[in-house]
N, C-alpha and C positions, 0 to 999 in steps of 0.2 A: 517403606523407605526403599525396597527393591525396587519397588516400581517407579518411583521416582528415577533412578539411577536409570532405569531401562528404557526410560521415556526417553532419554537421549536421541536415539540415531531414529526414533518416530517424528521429532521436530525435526531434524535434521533432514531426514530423507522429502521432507514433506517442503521445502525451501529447497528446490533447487539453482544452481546460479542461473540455467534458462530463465526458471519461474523468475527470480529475482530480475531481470530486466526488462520482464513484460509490464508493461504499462497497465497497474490495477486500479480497479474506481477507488478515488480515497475513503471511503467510507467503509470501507474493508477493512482500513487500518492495517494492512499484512508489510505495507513498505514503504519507506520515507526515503525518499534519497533525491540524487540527483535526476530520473525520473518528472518530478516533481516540477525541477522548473520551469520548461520547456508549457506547461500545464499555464503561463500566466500571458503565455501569445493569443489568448485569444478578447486580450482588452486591446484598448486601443492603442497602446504604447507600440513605439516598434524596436526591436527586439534587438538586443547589441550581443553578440558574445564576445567576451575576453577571458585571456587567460586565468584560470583558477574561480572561473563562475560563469553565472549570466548576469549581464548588467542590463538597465533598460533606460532609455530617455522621456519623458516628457513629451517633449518635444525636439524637434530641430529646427524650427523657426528662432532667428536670431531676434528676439524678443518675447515680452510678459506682459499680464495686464496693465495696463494705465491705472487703472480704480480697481481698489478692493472689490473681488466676484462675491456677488450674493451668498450667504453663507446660510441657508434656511435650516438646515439637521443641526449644526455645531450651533446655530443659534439656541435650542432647546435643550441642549447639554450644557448642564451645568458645573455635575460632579459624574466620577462611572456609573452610579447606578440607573441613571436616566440611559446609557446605551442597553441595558438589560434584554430590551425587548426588540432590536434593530434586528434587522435582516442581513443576512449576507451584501445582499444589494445595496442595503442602505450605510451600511459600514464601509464600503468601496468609497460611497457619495461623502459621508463623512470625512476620511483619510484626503480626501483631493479638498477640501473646504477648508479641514486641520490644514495642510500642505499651505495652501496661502494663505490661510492665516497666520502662519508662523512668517512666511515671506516678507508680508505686509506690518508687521508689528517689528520683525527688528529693522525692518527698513525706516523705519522711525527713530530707535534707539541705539541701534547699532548691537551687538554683541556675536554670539557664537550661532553661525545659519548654519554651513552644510551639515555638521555632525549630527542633527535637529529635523535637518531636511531625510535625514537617511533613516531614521527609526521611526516615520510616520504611521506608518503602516503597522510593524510592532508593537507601536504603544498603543495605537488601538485596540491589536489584539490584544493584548495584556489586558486591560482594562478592562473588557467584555467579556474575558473568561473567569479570571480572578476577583475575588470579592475583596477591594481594598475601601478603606486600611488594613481592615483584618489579616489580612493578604497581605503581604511584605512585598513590595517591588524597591530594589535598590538599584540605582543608574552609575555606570562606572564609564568614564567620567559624566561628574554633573553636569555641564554643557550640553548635553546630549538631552536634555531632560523639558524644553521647553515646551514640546507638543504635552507632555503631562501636565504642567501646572497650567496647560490651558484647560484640559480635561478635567484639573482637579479644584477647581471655586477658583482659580487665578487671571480666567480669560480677561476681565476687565482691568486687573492693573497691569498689563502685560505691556503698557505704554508708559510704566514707571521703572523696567527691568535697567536691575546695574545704575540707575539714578540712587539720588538722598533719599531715604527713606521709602525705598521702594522694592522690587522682588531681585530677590538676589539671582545673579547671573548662573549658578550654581542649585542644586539642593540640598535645602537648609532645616533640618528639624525645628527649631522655631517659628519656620514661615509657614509649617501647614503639616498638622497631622500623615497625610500623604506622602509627606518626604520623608522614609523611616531613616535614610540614615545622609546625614551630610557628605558631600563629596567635591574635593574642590580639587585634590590630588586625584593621580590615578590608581587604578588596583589593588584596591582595597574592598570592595564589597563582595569577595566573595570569602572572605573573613569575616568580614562583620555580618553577614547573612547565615554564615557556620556558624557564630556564636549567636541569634536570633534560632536559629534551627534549632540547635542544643537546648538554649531555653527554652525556648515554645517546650521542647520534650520533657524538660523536670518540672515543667511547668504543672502537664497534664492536657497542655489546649492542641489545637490539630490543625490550626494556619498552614497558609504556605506561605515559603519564601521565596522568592526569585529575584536573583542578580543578575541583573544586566551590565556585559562587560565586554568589551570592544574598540573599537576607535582605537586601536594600539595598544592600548591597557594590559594588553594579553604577553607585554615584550618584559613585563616587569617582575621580577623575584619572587614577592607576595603571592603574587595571583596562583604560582607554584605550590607554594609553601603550604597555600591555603587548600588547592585542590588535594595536595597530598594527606593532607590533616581530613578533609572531610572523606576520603577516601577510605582512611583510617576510622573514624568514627560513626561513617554509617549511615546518618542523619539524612533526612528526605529534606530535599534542599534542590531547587533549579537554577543550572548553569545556563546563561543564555549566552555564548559569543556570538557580539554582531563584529561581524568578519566586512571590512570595507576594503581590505588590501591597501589602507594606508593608516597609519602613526593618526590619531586624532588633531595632534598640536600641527604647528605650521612650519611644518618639517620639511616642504617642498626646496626642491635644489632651485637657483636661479635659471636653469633650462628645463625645469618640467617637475613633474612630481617622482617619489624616488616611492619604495614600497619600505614596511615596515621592518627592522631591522629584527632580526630572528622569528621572523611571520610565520606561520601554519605552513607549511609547504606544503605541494600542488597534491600529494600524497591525499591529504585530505579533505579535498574536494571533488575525491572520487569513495571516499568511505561512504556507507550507506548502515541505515538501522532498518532492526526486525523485531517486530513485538513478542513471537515465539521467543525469540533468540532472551529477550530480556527476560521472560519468565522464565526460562531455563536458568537465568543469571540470576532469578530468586530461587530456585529447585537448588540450585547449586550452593545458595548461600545457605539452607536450612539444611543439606546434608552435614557442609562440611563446620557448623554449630555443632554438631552434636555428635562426627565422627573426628574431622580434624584429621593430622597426620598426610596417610597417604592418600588419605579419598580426596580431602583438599586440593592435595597437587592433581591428580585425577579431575577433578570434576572441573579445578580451572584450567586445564589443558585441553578437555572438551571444549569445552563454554570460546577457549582461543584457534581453535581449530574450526569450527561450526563456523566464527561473525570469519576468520580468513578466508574459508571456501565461498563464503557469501558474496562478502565484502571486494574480497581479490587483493585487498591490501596489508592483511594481519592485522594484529593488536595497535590500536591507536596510544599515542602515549596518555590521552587523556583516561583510556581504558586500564593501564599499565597504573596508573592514580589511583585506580577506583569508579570512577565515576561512565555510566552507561553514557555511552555517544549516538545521538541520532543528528543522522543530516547528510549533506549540508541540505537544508531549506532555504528558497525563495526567501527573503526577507521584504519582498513588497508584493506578495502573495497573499492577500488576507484568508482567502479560501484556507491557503494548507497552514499557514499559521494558527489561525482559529482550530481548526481540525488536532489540530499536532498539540497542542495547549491543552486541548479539550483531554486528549487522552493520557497524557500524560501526569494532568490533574486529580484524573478520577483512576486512575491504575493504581489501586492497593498495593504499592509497594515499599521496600526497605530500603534507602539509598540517595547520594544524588545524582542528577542525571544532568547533563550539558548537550544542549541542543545547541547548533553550530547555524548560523545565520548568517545567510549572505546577503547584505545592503550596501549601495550606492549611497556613499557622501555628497550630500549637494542637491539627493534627487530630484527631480523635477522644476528646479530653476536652472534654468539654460547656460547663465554665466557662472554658478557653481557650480556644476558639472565638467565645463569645461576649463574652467579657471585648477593654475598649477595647484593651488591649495585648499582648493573645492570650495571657496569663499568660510575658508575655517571660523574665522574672526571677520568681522566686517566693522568699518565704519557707518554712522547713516547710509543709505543709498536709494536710487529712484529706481524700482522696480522694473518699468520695462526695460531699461536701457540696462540695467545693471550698472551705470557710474556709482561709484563713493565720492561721497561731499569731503572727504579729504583736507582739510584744510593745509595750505601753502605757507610753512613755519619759515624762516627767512634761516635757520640753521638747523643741522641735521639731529636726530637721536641720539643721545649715548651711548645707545648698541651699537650703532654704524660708525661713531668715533672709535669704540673701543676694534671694532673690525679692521678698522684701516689702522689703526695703533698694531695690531696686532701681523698681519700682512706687511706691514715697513719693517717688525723687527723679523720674521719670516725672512723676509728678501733677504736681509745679512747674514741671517745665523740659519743656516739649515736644518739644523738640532730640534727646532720649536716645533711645537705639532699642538692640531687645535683639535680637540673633544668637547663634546656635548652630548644632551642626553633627550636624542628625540627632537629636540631646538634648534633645529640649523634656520628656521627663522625667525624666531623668538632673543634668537644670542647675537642674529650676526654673523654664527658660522658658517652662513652658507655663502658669505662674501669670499668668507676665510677657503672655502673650499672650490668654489672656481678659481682661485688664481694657486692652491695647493693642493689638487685634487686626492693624490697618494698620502698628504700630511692632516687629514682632517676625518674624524672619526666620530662617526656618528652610531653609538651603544645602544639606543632604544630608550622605553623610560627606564631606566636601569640607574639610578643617580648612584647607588653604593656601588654596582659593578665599574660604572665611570671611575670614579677615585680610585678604585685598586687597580683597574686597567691604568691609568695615569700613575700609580704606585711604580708599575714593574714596568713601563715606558722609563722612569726617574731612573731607577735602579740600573738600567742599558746606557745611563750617559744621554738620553735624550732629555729636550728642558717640553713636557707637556704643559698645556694650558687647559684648565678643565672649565668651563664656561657652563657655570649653573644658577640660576636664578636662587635668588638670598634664600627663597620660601622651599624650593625645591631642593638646598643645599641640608634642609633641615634630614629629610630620608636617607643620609650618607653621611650622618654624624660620624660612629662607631667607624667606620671606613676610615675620617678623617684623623680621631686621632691615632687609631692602633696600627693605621697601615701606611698614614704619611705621617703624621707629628712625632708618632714616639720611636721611629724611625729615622726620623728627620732628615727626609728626604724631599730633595727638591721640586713640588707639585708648584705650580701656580694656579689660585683657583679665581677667577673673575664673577665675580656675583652681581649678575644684572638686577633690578628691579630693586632695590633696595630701598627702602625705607616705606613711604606710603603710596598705594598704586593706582588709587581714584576707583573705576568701576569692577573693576577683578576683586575686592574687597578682603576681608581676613586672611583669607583662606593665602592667595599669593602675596598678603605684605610679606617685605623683608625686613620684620622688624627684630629681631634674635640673633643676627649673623656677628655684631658686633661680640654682644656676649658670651656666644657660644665659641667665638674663633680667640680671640684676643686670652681668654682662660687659658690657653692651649701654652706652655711651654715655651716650644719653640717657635711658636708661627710668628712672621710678620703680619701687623695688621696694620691695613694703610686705607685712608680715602681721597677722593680728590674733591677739590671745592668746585671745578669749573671743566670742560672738556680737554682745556689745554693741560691741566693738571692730569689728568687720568691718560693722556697720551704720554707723560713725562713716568706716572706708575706701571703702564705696558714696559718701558724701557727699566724702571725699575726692577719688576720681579723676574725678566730675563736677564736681568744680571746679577740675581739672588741663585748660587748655585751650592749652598749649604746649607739650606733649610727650606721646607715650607715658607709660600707665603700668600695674601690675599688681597684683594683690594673689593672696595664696592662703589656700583654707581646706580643711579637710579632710572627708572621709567623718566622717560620725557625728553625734552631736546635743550642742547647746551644754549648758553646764555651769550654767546656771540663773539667770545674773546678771539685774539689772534692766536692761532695753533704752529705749531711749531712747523719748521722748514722739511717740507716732503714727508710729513708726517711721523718723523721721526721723533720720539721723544729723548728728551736727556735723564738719565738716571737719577735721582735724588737721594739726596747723604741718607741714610737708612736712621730712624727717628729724630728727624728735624722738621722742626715747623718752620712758621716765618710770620711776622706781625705786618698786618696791610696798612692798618691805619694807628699811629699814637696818639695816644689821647692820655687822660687822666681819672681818678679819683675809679675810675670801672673797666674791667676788661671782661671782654666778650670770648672766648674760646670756643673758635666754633671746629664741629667735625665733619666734614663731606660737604656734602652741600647743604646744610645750613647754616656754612659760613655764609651765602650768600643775606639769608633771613639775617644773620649779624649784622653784614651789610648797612642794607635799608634800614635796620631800627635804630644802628648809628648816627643813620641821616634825621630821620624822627626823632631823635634825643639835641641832636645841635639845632633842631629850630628850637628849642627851648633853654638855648645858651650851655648846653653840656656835651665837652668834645668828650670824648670816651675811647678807648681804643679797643682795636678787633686783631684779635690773632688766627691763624689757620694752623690748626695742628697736625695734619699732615697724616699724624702717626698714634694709632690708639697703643702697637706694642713694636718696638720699645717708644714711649715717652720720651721726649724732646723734654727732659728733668731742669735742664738749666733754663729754658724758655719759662715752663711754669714756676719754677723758682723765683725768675724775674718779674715776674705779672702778678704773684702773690705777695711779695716785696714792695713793690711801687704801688700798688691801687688798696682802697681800701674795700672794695669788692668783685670777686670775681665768678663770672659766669658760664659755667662749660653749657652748650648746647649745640645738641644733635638728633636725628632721627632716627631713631633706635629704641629699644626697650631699656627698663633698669636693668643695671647690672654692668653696663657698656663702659663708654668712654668715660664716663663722666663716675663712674665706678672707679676706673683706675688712676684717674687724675686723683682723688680724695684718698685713695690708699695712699699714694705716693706722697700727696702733701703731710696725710697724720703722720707719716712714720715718718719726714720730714724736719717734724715741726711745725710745720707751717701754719697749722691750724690752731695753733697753742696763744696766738697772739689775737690782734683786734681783725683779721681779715673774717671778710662774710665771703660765705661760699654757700654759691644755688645751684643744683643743676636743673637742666630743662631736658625733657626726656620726653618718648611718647610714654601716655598714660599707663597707667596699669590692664586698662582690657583692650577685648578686639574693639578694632573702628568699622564699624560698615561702610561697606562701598558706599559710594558716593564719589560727587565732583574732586580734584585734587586742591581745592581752593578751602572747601567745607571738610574733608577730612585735618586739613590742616589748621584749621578753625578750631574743631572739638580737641585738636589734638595741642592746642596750644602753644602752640609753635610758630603761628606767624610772627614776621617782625613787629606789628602792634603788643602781641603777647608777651615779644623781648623785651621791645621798650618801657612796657609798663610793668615787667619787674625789674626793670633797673628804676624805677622811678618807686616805687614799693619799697622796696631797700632801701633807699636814702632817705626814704618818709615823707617823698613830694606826692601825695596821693591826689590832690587837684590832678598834677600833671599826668598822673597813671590816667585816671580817667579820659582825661583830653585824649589822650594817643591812643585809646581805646576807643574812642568813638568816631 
């Protein structure tokens, strides 16, 4: 044990910082750092630097292939263990064939390219060094993850991604032993890869695990939470940060791209790893086992003194966690990648370690490179040219309604401030923030720090607007009620995507917002049937300034009504609905926008000689009581329908009516809800299909109920 202790200033002396900046053959393995990338100028790429790495282009020729390039190596790969026996050389040829192929396949289907394009390289390496499944590789966020399911038995349906019954845009443990853990959210796998580590160990088995975590993922709470816990715990477990210096989602400002909101600073792009140094960091961890006390504090004051004289930067915070740091590494380096995997795999040791990885979003296609959002999300598109087939809707999204809804009430009231979380293109805020640059605040994926930053904005007299997607509002529960409802303080929360969202599939429905919000006390919950409605709930909840309150709108573009004068909306009486059409013997009560589907199966029911009426309810909390009062009174059945899960709208109408009475007499009451499980992605025509919810579905249980079942069928076919 002396001698351990004494070994100290023998590695130490032996590492000097001269030594440490001489350029060593890597197979030495004595130094990983930034050294290293400088090492990938001698391909053919030409060589970019910017601040906080090395980036590299492709090309500069403002075009791509016409035709899919011969792919001969990727052709012969099926699954990782066919790359077993590749070459350096041939892994290079690989990663450039993976690279368009991934190009050329979502150029077909459309879905998530640059985050895809950026870890080509990496997920080679992974694969060729790790023996998976066995081998845990978890991808944070799943988006990131297509060059694997091509790698892993998926390359042929890869013309079915984000379609009906085809591979999910994300990774899905269902869809392939290979995908150990789902990920449709961000930062979360280096939790779910701790509690994989942990068991493997009570297990008895000796897998590895590796998270990959990146694409901005690194800006969120968890991803802390979790390093600090595996820090604590000990567990041999790999951190991979792929470091792109941008937010993965489609966070770009409307003048350029912005960097990610609490990023790694430039600090860390000058840290460097040393293998001595780490074995010292196991010498260190078996003293102070078995002395503890003051040799503890000793041996980690060494161990932090050694990597600063090294390094030149001190203790990293990842180190300050626990977790040993090497890097930053090349991320389109397969040489030091492979190298660096290689030893880090076979290094008997106790712990986890995070290797820091610098990748280019977009790499190697030309228009995602230079495009503001690194072609994050893409529609179809034609590859050389880079255009998206786009199609020309004759009215705009409900994001961009809700943008200019929200910028009109801005312009009058100075007080309003727009937040999101990492989404200034996904919400709309980035509309919000060119025309209010100081009033728009953009958290990171941070959704619970959003709501309590919007808490203690409320608490100053200002009216914040938190703009969170329905699915994403789910990770900022707790926030909502303890820090704005039972408070009741005035948050406005705008919930995009709500209800079902076609090829982004379970993972971002907003099927739960009703439920979870409307239970809440104090909140207002509101929706709007049509765009022009949702501009009149923008003016609404800025003029809510004693409570929480919410509205939701969904993915896709309004349905063409006239919009109010300069965008301004009018407030509406706070729970009141309003009946569109009267009718008789059945009422339709629809919530958000499936008063629309009300609509049409209205019209489906009077070619069969039955006028019916439809109501919009405006309001899930408070309840427009005397509207349903009167609808339950005049018809002999009535029908709440909405998109949403049990437990919603259609939950609190049927409270209201039992204790009511209402239900004591001959009314029939149905609700119409989405189902009880997930719906997989798919078209938004076929999600709404399964989901039972089209206006066919309405009409023919309005025709079911009265016992006209000829006619159900009819309107069903």
């Amino acid at each position: 044990m002396d001698l351990c202790a004494f070994a100290y200033p023998v590695f130490i002396n032996r590492v000097t910082p001269s030594d440490n900046r001489r350029s060593l053959p890597l197979a030495s393995h004595s130094q990983w750092g930034l050294d290293l990338l400088p090492h990938s100028q001698h391909r053919h790429n030409q060589v970019k630097k910017k601040c906080g790495g090395v980036y590299a282009s492709l090309s500069e020729r403002e075009e791509y292939y016409s035709q899919r390039p011969p792919t001969p190596l990727l052709d012969t790969i099926n699954y990782p263990i066919h790359m077993k026996n590749l070459s350096t050389k041939e892994l290079k040829q690989l990663a450039d064939e993976l690279r368009s192929d991934v190009i050329f396949s979502v150029s077909r289907t459309g879905g998530h390219l640059g985050s895809s394009l950026g870890v080509v390289e990496l997920t080679v390496a992974l694969h060729y060094v790790f023996n998976t499944p066995q081998d845990k590789i978890l991808w944070d966020v799943g988006h990131q993850s297509y060059p694997h399911k091509i790698l892993t038995g998926r390359r042929d349906k890869m013309h079915t991604m984000r379609q009906t019954n085809g591979l999910s845009g994300f990774t899905k443990r269902s869809e392939s032993e290979y995908d150990s853990f789902g990920t449709g959210h961000s930062s979360t796998t280096i939790s779910a890869g701790l509690g994989m580590a942990v068991g493997r160990d009570m297990k008895g088995r000796n897998n590895n695990v590796v998270a990959v975590i990146g694409d901005g993922a690194m800006t969120a709470g968890q991803a802390y939470e979790a390093m600090n816990n595996a820090g604590y715990l000990d567990s041999d477990m790999i951190v991979i940060l792929n470091d792109n210096k941008q937010v993965s989602l489609p966070t770009a400002t409307l003048d350029g791209p912005i960097p990610p909101v609490g990023a790694l600073s430039s600090a860390l792009s000058r840290l460097q790893s040393n293998r001595p140094l780490r074995e010292l960091r196991e010498v260190a961890k078996g003293v102070t086992k078995r002395i503890g006390g003051p040799m503890h504090e000793l041996a980690a004051k060494v161990d932090e003194y050694a990597r600063g004289m090294i390094s030149g930067s001190g203790s990293t915070l990842f180190e300050e966690l626990g977790l040993y740091y090497i890097g930053p590494v090349d991320g389109h380096n397969i040489d030091d990648l492979v190298a660096i995997l290689k030893e880090v795999k076979s290094t008997k040791t106790t712990g986890p370690v995070l290797i820091h990885v610098i990748t280019e979003k977009g790499r190697g296609y030309p228009y995602a490179e230079k495009a503001a959002d690194k072609y994050h999300g893409v529609t179809k598109f034609d590859p050389p040219t880079g255009k998206q087939f786009k199609s020309k809707a004759p009215t705009q999204s409900y994001t961009t309604y809700f943008a200019e809804a929200l910028i009109a009430e801005a312009e009058a009231d100075k007080d309003i401030i727009g937040i999101h979380a990492a989404m200034g293109g996904g919400t709309g805020m980035n509309l919000f923030q060119r025309r209010f640059p100081t009033r728009c605040f953009d958290v990171g994926i941070a959704e619970q720090h959003a709501v309590t930053f919007a808490a203690g904005l409320a608490c100053e007299g200002l009216k914040p607007f938190c703009a969170i997607y329905s699915s994403f509002m789910q990770r900022a529960y707790d926030q909502v009620v303890h820090d704005v409802d039972l408070q009741k303080l005035p948050v406005r929360f705008a919930m995009d995507r709500a209800g079902l969202v076609g090829a982004d599939g379970p993972t971002h429905c907003g099927s739960f917002d009703v439920t979870f919000m409307a239970c809440l006390p104090n909140m207002v919950v509101m929706a709007p049937s049509d765009e022009a409605e949702l501009f009149h709930m923008v003016a609404t909840a800025a003029a809510i300034n004693d409570r929480p309150s919410c509205f939701r709108y969904p993915r896709g573009n309004g349905i063409g009504v006239e919009l109010p004068t300069g965008n301004k909306g009018i407030p509406i009486e706070i729970g009141k609905g309003r009946i569109l059409i009267e009718g008789e013997r059945v009422a339709l009560l629809g919530y958000g926008t499936a008063v629309q589907n009300c609509l049409a199966a209205a019209s489906l029911v009077e070619r069969h000689g039955l006028n019916i009426t439809v109501a919009d309810a405006r309001f899930c909390k408070p309840l427009d009581r005397s509207l349903i009062r009167s609808l339950a009174k005049s018809h002999e059945v009535l029908i709440t329908v909405e998109e949403g899960s049990i437990g919603g709208f259609g939950s609190h109408v049927a409270q209201f009516m039992a204790l009511d009475g209402l239900l004591d007499g001959k009314l029939k009451w149905r609700p119409m809800v989405l189902p009880d499980r997930y719906i997989d992605h798919g078209s938004p025509a076929d999600q709404l299909s399964l989901a039972g919810l089209t206006p066919s579905h309405i009409a023919a249980t309005v025709f079911n109920i009265l016992g006209q079942t000829r006619e159900a069928l009819e309107v069903m076919s």
